[in-house]
SELUMVEX-21442 format. One record per residue (C-alpha): residue in three letters; residue number from 1; x, z, y. Coordinates in Angstrom, 1 decimal. Example, Ala and Ser with C-alpha at 12.3 -4.5 7.8 and 13.67 -1.06 7.14 Angstrom:
2
['ala'; 1; [12.3; 7.8; -4.5]],
['ser'; 2; [13.7; 7.1; -1.1]],
***
This chain:
385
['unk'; 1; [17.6; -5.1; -24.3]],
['unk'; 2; [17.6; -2.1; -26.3]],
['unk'; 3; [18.6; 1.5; -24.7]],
['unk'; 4; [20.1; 4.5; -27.2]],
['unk'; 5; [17.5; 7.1; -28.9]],
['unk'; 6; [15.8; 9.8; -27.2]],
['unk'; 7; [17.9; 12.1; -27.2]],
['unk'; 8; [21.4; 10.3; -26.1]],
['unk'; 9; [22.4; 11.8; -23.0]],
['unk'; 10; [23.5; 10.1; -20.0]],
['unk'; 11; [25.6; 9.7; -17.4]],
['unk'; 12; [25.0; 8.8; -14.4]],
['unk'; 13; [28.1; 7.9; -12.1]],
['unk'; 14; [27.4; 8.3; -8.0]],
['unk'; 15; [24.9; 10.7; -6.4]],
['unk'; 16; [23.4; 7.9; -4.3]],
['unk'; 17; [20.0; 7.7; -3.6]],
['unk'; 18; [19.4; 5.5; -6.6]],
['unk'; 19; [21.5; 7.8; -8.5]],
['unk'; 20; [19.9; 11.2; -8.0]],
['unk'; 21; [16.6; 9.1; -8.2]],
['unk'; 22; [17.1; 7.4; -11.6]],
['unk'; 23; [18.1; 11.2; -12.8]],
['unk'; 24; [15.2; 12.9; -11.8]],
['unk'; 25; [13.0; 10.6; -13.7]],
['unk'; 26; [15.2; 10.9; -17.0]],
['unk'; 27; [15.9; 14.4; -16.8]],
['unk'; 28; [11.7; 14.9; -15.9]],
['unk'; 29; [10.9; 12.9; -19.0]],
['unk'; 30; [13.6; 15.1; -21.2]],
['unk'; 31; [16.6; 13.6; -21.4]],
['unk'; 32; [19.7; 15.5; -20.6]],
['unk'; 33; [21.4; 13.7; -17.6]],
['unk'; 34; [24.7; 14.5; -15.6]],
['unk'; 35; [25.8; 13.2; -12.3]],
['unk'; 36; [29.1; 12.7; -11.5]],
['unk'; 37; [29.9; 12.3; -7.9]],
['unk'; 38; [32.8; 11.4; -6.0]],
['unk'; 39; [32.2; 14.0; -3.1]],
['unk'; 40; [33.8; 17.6; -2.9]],
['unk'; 41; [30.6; 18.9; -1.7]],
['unk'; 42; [26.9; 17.8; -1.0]],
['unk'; 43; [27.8; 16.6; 2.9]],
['unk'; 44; [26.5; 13.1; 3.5]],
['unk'; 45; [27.0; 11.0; 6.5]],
['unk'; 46; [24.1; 11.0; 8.6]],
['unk'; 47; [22.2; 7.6; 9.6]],
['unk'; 48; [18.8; 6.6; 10.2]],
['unk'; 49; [17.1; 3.8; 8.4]],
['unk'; 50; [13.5; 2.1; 8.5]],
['unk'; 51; [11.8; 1.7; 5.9]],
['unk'; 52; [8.4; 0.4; 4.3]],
['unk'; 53; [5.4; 3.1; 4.0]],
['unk'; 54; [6.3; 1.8; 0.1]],
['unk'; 55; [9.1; 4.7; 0.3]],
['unk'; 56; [7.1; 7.3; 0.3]],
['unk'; 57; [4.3; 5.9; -2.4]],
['unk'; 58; [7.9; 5.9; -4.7]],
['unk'; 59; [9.1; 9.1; -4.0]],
['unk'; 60; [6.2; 11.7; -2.3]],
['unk'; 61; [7.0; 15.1; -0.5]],
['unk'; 62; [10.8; 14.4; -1.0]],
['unk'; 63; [10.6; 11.3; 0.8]],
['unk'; 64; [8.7; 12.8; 3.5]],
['unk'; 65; [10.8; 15.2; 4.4]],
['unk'; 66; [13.7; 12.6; 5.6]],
['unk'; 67; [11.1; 10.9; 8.3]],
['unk'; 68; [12.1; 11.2; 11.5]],
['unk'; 69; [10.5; 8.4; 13.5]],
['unk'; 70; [7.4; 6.1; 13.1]],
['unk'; 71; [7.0; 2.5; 13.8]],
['unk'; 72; [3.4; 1.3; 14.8]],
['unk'; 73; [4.4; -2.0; 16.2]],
['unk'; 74; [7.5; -4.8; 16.9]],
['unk'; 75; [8.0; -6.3; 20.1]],
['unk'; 76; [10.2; -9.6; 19.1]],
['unk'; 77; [12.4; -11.0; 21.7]],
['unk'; 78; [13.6; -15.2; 22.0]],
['unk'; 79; [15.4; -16.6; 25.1]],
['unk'; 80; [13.2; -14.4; 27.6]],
['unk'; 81; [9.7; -14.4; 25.8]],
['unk'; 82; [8.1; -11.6; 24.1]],
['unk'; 83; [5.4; -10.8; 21.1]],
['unk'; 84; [4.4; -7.8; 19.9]],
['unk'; 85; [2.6; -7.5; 15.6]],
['unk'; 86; [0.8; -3.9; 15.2]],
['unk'; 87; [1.2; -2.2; 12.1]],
['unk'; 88; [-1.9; -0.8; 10.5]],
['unk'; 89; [0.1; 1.6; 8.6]],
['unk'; 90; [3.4; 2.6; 10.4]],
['unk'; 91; [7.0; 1.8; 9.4]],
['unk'; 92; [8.8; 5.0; 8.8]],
['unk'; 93; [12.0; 5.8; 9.9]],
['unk'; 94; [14.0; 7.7; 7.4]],
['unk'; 95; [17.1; 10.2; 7.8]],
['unk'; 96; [19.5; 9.6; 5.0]],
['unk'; 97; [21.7; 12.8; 4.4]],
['unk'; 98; [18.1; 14.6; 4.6]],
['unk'; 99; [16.9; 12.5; 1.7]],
['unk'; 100; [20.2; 12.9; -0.3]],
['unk'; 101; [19.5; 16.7; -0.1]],
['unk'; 102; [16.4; 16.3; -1.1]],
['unk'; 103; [16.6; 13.7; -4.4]],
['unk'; 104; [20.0; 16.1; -5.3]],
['unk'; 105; [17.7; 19.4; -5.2]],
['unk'; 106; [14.8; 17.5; -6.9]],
['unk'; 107; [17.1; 16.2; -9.4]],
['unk'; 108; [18.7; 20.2; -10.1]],
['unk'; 109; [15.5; 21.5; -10.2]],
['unk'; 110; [14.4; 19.0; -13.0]],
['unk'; 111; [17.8; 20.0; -15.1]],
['unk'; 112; [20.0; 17.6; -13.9]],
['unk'; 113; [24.1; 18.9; -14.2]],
['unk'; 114; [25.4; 17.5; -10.5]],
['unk'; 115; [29.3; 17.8; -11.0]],
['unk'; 116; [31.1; 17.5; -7.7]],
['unk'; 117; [34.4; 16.4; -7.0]],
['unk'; 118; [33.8; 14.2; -10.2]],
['unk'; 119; [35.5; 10.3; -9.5]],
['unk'; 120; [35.1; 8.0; -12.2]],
['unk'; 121; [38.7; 6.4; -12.1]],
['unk'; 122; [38.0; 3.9; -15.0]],
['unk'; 123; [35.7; 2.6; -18.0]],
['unk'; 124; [36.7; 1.4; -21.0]],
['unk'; 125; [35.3; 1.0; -24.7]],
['unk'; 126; [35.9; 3.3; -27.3]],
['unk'; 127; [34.5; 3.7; -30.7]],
['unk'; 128; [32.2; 6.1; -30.1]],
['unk'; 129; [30.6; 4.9; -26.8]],
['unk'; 130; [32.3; 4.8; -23.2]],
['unk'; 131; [35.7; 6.3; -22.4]],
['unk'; 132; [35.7; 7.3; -18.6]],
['unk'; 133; [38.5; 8.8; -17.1]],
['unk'; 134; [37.6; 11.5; -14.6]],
['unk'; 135; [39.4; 13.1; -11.7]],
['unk'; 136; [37.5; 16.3; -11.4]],
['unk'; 137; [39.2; 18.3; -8.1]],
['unk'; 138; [42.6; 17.7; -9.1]],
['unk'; 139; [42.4; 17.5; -12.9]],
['unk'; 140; [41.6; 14.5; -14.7]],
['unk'; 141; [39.2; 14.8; -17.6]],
['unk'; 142; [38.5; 12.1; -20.5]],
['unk'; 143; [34.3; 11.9; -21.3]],
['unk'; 144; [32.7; 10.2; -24.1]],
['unk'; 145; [29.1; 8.5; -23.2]],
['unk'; 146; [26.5; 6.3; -24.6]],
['unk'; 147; [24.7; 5.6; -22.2]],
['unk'; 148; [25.9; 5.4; -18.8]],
['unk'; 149; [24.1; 4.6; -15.1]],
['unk'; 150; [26.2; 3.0; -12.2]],
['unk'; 151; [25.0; 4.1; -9.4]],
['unk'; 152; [28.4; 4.1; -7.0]],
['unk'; 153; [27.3; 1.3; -4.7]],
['unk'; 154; [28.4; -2.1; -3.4]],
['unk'; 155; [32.3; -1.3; -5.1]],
['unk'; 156; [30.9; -0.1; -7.7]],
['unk'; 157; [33.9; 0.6; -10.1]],
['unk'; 158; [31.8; 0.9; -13.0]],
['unk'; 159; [30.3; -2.2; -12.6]],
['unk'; 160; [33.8; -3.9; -12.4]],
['unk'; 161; [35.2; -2.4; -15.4]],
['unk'; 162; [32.1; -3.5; -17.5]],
['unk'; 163; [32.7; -7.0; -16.8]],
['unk'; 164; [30.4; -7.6; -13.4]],
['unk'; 165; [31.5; -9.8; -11.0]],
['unk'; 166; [32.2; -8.4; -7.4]],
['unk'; 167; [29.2; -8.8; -4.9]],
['unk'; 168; [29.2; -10.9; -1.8]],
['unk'; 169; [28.6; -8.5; 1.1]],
['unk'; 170; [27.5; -8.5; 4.6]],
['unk'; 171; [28.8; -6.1; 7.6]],
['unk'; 172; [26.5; -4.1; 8.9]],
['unk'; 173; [27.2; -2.1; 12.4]],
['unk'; 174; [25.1; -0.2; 14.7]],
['unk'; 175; [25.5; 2.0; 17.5]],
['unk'; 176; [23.8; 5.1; 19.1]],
['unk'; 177; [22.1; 4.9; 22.1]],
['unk'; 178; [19.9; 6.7; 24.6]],
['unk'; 179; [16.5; 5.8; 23.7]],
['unk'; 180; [15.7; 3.1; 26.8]],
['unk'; 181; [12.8; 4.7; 29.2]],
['unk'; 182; [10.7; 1.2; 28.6]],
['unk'; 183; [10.2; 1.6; 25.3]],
['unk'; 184; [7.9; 3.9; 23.8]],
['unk'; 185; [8.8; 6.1; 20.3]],
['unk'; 186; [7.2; 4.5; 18.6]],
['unk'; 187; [7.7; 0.5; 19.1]],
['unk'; 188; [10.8; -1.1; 18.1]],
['unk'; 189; [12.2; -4.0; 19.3]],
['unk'; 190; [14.4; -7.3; 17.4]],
['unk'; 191; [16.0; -9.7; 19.0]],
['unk'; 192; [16.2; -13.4; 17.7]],
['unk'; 193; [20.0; -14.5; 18.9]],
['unk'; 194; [20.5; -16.9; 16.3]],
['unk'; 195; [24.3; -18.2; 18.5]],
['unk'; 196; [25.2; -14.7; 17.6]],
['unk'; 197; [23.8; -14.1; 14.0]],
['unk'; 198; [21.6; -15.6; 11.5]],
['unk'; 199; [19.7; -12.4; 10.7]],
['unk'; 200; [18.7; -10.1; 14.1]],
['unk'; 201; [19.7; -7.7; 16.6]],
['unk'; 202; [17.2; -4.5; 16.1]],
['unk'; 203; [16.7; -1.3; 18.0]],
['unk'; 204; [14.7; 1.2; 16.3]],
['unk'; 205; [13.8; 4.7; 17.9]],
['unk'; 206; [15.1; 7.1; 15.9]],
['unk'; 207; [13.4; 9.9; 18.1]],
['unk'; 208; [12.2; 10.5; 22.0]],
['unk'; 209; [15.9; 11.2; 22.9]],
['unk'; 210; [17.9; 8.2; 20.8]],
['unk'; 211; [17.8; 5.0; 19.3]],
['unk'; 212; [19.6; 2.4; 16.8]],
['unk'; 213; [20.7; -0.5; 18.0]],
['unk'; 214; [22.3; -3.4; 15.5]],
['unk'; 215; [22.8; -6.2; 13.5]],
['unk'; 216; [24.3; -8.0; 10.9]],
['unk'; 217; [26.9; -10.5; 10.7]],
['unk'; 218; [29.3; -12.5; 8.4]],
['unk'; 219; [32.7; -11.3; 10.0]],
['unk'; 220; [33.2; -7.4; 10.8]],
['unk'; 221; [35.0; -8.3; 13.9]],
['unk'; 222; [33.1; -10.7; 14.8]],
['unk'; 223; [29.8; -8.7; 14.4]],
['unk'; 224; [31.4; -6.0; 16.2]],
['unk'; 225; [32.4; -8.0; 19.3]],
['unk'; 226; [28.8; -9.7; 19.2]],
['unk'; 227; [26.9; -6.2; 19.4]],
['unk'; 228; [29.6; -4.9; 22.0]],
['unk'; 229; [28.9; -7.9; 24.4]],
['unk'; 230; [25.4; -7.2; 23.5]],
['unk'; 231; [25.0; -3.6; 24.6]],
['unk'; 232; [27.0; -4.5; 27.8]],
['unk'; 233; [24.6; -6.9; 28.8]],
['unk'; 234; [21.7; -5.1; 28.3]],
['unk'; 235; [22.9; -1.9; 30.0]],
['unk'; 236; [23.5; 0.4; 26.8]],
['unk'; 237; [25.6; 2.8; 26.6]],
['unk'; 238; [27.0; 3.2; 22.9]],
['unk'; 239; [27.2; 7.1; 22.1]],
['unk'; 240; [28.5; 6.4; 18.7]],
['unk'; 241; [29.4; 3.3; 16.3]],
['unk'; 242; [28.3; 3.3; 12.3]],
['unk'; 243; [29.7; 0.4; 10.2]],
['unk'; 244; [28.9; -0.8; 6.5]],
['unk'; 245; [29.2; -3.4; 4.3]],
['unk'; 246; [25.8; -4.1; 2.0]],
['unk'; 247; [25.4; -6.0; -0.7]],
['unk'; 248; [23.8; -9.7; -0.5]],
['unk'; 249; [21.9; -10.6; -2.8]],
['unk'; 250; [22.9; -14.4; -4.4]],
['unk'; 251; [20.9; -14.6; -7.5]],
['unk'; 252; [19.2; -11.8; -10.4]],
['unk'; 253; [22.3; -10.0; -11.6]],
['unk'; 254; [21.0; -8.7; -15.0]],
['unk'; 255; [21.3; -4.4; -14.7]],
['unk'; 256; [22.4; -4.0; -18.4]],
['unk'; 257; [25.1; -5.1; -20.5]],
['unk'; 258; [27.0; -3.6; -23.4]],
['unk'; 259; [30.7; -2.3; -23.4]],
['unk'; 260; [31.4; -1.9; -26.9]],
['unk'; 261; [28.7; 0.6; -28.8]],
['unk'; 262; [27.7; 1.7; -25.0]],
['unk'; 263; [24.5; 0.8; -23.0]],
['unk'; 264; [25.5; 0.1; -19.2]],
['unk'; 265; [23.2; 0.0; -16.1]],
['unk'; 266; [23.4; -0.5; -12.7]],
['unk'; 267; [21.1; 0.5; -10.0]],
['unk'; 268; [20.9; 0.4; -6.1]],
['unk'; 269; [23.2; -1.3; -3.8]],
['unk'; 270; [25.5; -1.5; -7.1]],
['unk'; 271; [22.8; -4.4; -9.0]],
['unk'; 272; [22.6; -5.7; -5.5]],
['unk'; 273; [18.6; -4.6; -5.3]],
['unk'; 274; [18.7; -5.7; -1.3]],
['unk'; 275; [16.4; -7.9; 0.6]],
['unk'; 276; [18.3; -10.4; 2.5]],
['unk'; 277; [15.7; -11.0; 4.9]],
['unk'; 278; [16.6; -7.8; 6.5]],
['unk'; 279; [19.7; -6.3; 4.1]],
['unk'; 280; [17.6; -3.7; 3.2]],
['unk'; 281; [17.8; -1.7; -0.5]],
['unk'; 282; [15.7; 1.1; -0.4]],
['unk'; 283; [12.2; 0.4; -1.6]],
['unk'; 284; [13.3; -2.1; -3.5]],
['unk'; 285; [16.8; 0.0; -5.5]],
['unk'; 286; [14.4; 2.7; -5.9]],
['unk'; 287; [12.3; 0.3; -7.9]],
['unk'; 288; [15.4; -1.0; -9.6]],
['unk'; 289; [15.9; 2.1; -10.8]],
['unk'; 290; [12.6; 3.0; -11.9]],
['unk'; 291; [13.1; -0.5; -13.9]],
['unk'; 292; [16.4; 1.5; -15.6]],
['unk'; 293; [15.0; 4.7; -16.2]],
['unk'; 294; [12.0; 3.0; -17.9]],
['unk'; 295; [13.8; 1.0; -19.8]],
['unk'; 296; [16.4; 4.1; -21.4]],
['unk'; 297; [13.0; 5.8; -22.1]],
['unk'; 298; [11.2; 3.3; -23.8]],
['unk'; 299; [14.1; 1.5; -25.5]],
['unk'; 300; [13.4; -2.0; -24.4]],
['unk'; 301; [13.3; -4.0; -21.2]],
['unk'; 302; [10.9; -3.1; -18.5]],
['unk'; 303; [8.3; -5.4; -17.1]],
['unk'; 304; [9.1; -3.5; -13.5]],
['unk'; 305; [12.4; -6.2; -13.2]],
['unk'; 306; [10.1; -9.5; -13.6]],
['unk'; 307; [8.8; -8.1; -10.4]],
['unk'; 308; [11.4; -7.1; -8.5]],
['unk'; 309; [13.2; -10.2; -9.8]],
['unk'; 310; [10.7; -12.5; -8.0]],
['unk'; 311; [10.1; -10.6; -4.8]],
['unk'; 312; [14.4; -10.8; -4.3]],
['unk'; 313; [13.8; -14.5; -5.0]],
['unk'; 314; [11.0; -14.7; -2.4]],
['unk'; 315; [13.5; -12.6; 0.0]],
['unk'; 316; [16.3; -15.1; -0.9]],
['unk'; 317; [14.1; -18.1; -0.5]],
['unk'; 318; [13.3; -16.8; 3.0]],
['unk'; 319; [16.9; -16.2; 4.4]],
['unk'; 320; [17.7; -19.4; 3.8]],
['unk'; 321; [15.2; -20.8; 5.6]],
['unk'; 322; [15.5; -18.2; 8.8]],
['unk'; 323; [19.8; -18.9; 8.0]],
['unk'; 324; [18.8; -22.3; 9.9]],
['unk'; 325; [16.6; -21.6; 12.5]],
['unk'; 326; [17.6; -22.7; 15.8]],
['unk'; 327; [16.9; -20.8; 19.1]],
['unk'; 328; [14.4; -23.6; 19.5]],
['unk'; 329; [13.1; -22.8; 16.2]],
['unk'; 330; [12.5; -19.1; 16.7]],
['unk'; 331; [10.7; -20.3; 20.3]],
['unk'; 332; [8.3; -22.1; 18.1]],
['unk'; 333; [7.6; -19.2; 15.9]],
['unk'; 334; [6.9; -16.6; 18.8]],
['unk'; 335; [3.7; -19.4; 19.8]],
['unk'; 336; [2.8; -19.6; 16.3]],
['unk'; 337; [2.3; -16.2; 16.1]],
['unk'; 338; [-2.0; -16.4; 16.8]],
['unk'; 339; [-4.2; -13.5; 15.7]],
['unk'; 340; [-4.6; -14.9; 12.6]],
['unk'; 341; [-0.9; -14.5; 12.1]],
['unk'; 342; [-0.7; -11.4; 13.7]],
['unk'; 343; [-3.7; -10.0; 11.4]],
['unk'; 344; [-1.8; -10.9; 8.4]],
['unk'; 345; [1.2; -9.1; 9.3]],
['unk'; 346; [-0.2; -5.9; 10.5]],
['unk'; 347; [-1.6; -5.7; 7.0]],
['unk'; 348; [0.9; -6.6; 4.3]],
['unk'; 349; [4.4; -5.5; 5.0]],
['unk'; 350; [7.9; -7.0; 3.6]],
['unk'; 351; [7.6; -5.5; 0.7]],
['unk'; 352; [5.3; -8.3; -0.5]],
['unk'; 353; [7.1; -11.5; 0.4]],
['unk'; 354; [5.3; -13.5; -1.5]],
['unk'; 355; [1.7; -12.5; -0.6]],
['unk'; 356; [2.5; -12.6; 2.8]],
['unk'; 357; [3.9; -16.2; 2.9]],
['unk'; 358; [1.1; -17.6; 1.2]],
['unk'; 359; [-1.3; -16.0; 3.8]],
['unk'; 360; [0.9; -16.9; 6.8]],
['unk'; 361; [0.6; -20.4; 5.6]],
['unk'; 362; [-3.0; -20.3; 4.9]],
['unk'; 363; [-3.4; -18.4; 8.5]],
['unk'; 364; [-1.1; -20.9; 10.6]],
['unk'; 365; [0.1; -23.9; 8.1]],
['unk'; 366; [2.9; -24.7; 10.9]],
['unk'; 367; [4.8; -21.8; 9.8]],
['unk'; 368; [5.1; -23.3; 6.0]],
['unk'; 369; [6.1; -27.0; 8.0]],
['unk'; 370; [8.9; -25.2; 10.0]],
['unk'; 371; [10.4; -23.2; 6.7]],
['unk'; 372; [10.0; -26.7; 4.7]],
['unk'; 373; [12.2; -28.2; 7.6]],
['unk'; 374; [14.6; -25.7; 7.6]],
['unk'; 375; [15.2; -25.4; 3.7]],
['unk'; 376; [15.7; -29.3; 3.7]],
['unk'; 377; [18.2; -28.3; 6.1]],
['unk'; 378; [20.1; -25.7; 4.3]],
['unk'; 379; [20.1; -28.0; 0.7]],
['unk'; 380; [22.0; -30.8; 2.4]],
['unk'; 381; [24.5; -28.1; 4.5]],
['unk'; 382; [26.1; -24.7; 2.6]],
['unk'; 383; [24.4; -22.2; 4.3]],
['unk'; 384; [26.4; -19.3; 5.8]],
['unk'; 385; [23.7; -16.9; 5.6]],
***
């Protein structure tokens, strides 16, 4: 994998978090980078997220500006039983418009050119590079590029035009709530309902006034009817809904292929850099993209996707394991859950799938028998998960 000289500009398509991160770090390093984003104006959605103290190790003071909420502790729920894991260092929950604004002012401030109202319509080759075909507020614009970014998400358009398969995606949907008077600010609560999904319902305080309550499914309708019957029958009272659909990741999708003379990457929910044990991208497209901007800086491949490679392995690995567990399954996991277990998971968070398996295992070596059933499981039946 070889990336243009140092002084090719590039481009980066999508101001996503990915995006505006990848160019900061080009644009701190020197290269001249452009954004082009779909949006009139800088007006994201709002929606709160938790995330790994890994977040702000990546990103600093901008990152910690977006918190909102911490986690210290889980209380996990199965057919009327309770256990609660404390967190040595707390979970953080993150405001996502807020931490737009802040990557998109980090990134100006470094020299980044943030054109608004910029939609990349299409990609093809040309001679020279990249053709993209812009619609730029009511115009449309022809650019040249060597090197370009995709960072415009599960759909990405970019990604399809330059050959990439479409992703398999999950729907996500949450609701609003009024932060329940049992639970404290800082505990969050998940819910292990496997008749309803094969991943979790979650409720995560998003302040001392509301909370997030979700999940994730395979069919949008039939997640949304799930987490409707839900909140009925635990007495919530949805204030508003949120829906997406993320990204699952399958297998490694290599970030960088040519088109022509032109180097193309991909970054974020668009290289499908999500954990499926809990369809989260964050920490881990943030390193993704550290892994592209490394790579266009140093003109060759970056060691940072061997890594990342084998920690989405160790996510994937996982899922299909939990894809299988039976309500019965989930009981026996709450009473495995000794202080031993609970030790290891207060320190090491799921960031580190790996390291924390191999210690759950060496803590309680019933946890490794129950995954080992479940996998033989899910070889001999297609998972749905």
């Amino acid at each position: 994998m070889m990336s243009r000289g140092s002084l090719a500009p590039v481009t980066i398509v999508g101001g996503s978090a990915t995006g505006l991160f990848t160019a900061e770090r080009l644009a701190r390093a020197g290269r001249s980078v452009t954004v082009l984003e779909g949006a009139d104006r800088w007006d994201p959605e709002r929606r709160t997220l938790i995330v790994t103290r890994r977040m702000h190790d990546l990103l600093g003071e901008v990152g910690s500006r977006s918190i909102v909420n911490e986690i210290n502790r889980f209380e996990l729920l199965t057919d009327g039983r309770v256990e609660t894991v404390e967190l040595d260092r707390p979970d953080l929950v993150i405001e996502r418009s807020t931490l737009l604004r802040g990557l998109a002012e980090q990134a100006e401030a470094t020299g980044v050119d943030l054109r608004m109202g910029c939609r990349v319509r299409a990609l093809t080759s040309a001679v020279d590079g990249a053709r993209l075909e812009v619609g730029c507020n009511g115009t449309t614009e022809e650019l040249r590029a060597t090197i370009v970014v995709a960072a415009d998400g599960t759909f990405s358009k970019v990604a399809r035009d330059a050959g990439w398969p479409p992703l398999s995606t999950v729907p996500l949907i949450q609701a609003i709530i009024r932060l329940p008077s049992d639970l404290p600010q800082d505990t969050a609560r998940v819910w292990f309902r496997p008749d309803d999904t094969s991943y979790f319902y979650w409720l995560i305080p998003e302040s001392s006034e509301k909370a997030a309550i979700g999940l994730i499914g395979e069919d949008r309708v039939k997640t949304r009817q799930c987490l409707e019957r839900f909140l009925d029958r635990e007495g919530f009272e949805p204030l508003e809904f949120q829906a997406a659909r993320i990204p699952r990741y399958t297998q490694w999708v290599a970030p960088y292929r040519r088109v022509g003379v032109a180097d193309i990457y991909l970054v974020g929910d668009a290289a499908a850099h999500v954990k499926v044990t809990t369809v989260g991208g964050i920490v881990t497209g943030f390193r993704g993209a550290l892994g592209v901007a490394e790579t266009i800086l140093q003109g060759s491949q970056s060691g940072l996707f061997r890594r990342l490679r084998l920690e989405l392995d160790w996510h994937r690995l996982l899922r299909q394991s939990l894809g299988r567990f039976s309500q019965d399954d989930y009981g026996v996991l709450l009473d495995v859950l000794t202080p031993r277990v609970k030790k290891v998971l207060r320190a090491d968070t799921r960031d580190e799938p790996g390291r924390v398996l191999f210690r759950l295992s060496l803590a309680q070596p019933r946890l490794l028998l129950l995954a080992l059933r479940t996998l033989v499981l899910s070889s001999v039946r297609p998972s749905t998960s």
